[in-house]
C-alpha positions as semicolon CSV with decimal commas, in nm:
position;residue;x (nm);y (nm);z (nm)
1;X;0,000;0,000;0,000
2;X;0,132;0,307;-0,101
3;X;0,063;0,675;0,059
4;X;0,108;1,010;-0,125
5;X;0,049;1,346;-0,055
6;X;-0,202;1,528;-0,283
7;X;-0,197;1,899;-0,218
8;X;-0,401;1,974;-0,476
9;X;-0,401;2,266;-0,746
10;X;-0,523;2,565;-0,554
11;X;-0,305;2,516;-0,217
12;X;0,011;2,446;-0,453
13;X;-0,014;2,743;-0,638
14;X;-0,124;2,962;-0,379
15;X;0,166;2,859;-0,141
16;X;0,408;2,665;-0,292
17;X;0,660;2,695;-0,020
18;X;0,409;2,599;0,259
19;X;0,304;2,305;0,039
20;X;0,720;2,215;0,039
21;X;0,737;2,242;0,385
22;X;0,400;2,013;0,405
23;X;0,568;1,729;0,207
24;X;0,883;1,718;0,387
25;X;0,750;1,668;0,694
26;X;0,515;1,400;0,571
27;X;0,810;1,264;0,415
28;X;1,079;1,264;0,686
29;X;0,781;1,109;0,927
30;X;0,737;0,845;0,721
31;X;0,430;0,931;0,627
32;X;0,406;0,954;0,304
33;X;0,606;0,845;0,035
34;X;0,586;1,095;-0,218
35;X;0,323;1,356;-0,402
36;X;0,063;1,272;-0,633
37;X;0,022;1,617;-0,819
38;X;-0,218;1,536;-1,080
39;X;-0,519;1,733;-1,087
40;X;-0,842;1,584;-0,956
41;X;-1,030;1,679;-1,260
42;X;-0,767;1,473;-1,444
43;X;-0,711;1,170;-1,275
44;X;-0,427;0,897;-1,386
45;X;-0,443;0,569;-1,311
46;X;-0,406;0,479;-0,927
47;X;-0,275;0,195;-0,796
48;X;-0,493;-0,017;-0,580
49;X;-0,562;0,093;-0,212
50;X;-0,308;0,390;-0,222
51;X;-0,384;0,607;0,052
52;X;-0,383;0,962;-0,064
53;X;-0,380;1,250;0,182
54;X;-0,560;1,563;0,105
55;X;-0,626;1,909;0,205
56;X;-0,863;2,059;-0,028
57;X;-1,258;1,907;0,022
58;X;-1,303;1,863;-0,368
59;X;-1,052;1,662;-0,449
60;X;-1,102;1,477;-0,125
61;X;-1,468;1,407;-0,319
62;X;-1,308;1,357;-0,700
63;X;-1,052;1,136;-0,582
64;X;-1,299;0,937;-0,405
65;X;-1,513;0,897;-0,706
66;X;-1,256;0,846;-0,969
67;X;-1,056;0,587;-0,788
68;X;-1,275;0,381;-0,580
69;X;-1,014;0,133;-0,462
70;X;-0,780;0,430;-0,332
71;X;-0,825;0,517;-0,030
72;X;-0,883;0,993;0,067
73;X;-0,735;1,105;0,422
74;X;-0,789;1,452;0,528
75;X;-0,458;1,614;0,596
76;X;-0,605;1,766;0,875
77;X;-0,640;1,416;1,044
78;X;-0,334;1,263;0,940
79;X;-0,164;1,571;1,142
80;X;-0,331;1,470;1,456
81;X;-0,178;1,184;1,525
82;X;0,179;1,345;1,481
83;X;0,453;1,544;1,589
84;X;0,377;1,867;1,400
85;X;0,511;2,186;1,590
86;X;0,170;2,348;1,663
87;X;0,159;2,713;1,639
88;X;-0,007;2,799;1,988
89;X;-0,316;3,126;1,922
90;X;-0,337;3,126;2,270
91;X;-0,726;3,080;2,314
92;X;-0,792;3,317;2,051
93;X;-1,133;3,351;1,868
94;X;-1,230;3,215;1,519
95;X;-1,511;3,162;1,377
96;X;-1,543;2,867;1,176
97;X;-1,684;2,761;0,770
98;X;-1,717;2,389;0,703
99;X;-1,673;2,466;0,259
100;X;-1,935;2,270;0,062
101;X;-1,780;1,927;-0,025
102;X;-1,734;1,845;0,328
103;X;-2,050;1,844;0,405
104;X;-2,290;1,503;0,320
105;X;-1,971;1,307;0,155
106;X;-1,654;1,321;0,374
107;X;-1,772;1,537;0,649
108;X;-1,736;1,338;0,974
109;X;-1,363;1,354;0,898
110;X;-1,275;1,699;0,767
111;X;-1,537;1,899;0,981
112;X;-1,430;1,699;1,328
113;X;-1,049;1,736;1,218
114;X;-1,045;2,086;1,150
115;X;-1,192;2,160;1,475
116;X;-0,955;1,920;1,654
117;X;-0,657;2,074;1,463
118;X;-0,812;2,438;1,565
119;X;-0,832;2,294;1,917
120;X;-0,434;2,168;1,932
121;X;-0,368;2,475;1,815
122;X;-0,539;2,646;2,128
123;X;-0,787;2,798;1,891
124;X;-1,131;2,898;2,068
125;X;-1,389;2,815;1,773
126;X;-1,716;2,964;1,746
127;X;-1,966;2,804;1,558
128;X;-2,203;3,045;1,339
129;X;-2,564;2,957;1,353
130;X;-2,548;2,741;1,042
131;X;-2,276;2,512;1,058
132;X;-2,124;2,141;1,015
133;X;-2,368;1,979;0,771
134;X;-2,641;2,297;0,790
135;X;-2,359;2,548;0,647
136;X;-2,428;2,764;0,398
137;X;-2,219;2,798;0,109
138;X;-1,971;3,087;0,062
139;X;-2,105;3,185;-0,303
140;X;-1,836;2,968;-0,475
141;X;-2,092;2,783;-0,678
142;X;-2,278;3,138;-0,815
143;X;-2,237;3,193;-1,204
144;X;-2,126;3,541;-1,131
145;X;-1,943;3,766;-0,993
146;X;-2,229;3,965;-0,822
147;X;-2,452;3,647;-0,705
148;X;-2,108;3,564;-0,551
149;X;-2,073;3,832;-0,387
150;X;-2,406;3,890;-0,272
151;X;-2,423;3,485;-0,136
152;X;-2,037;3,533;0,068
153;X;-2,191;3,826;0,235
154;X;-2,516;3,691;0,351
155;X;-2,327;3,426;0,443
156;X;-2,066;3,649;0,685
157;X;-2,331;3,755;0,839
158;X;-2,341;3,464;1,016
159;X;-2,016;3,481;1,207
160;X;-1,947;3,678;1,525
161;X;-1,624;3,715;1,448
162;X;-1,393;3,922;1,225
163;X;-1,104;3,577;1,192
164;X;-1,311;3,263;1,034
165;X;-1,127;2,902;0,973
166;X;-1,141;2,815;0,633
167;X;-1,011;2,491;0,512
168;X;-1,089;2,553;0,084
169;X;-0,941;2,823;-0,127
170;X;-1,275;2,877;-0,355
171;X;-1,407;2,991;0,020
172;X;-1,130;3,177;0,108
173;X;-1,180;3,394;-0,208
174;X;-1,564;3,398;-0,188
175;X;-1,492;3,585;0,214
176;X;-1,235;3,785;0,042
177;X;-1,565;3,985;-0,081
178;X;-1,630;4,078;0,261
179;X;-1,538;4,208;0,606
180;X;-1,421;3,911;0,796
181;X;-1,072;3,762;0,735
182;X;-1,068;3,402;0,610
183;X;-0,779;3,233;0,787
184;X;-0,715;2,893;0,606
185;X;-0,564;2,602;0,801
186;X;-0,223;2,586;0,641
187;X;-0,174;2,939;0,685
188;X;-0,270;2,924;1,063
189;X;-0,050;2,586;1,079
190;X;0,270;2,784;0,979
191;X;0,164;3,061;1,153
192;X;0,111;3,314;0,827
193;X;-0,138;3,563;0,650
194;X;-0,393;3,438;0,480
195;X;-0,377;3,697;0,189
196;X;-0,399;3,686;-0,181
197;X;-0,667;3,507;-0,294
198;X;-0,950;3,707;-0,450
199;X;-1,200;3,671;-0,694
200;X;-1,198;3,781;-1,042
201;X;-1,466;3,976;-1,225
């Protein structure tokens, strides 16, 4: 059985060097034995029951479909059980955003692991009043720019605070649309900005 890290598109080309430092930790663990960097829209063939670990909630779901014998582990969960140097946020508050695919198809292990990563990290989360499998989406799925728009800030309306957990780029850009600041999980993990991503007109 083989186990590779697949970052995924977005996360690779927003932070590169993060997504470096990512795979040589999984790699010097023992964890993983290399990088699958295909993307999920354009799978290869996979060899039987390879484990792949991911950190983006749509590939988690592609991967799933398009190689049934393979077998998708959140990131996020994988980190729990090791050695990572966790930042420490010092009881902090953050809202939190479970992102679309994670809820209904993989969503008892990305939503619980995010929360139990926020929670090693000393991370106070707050839940918004729609949450876990009741979120509502970010506007990442509009046709437009201004349904987009108009969908991410109904939907930050919903948190009580400014800092929300975000664990999917396409959400991360959506919130860049309004006043709260998205803070996604490998940024807070390596203790950096969460900057840069926006949405296109």
């Amino acid at each position: 059985m083989k186990t590779l890290f697949a970052p995924g598109c977005a996360l690779r080309a927003y932070k590169p060097h993060l997504i470096q430092r990512m795979t040589d930790f999984l790699m010097e663990a023992g964890i993983a034995e290399g990088e699958y960097l295909t993307c999920c829209k354009n799978p290869q063939s996979m060899e039987e029951d390879t484990i792949l670990i991911n950190c983006c909630p749509g590939c988690s779901h592609k991967f799933g479909t398009a190689f049934p014998h393979a077998v998708p582990v959140s990131l996020w969960k994988t980190l729990l059980d090791t050695d990572f140097p966790f930042p420490d946020y010092h009881g902090q508050k953050m809202a939190i955003h479970d992102a679309c695919h994670a809820r209904r198809r993989n969503s008892s292990e990305m939503q619980a692991a995010a929360r139990a990563l926020c929670k090693r990290m000393n991370i106070e989360l707050v839940e918004p009043a729609h949450t876990l499998d009741d979120a509502k989406c970010c506007g990442g799925s509009a046709v437009d720019f201004e349904t987009r728009k108009e969908m991410a800030l109904r939907r930050a309306m919903d948190f009580s605070e400014e800092n929300v957990v975000v664990y999917c780029t396409g959400c991360v850009r959506s919130f860049s649309l309004t006043p709260v600041h998205p803070r996604h999980l490998l940024d807070l993990l390596y203790e950096e900005p969460t900057e840069g991503l926006t949405v296109k007109r």
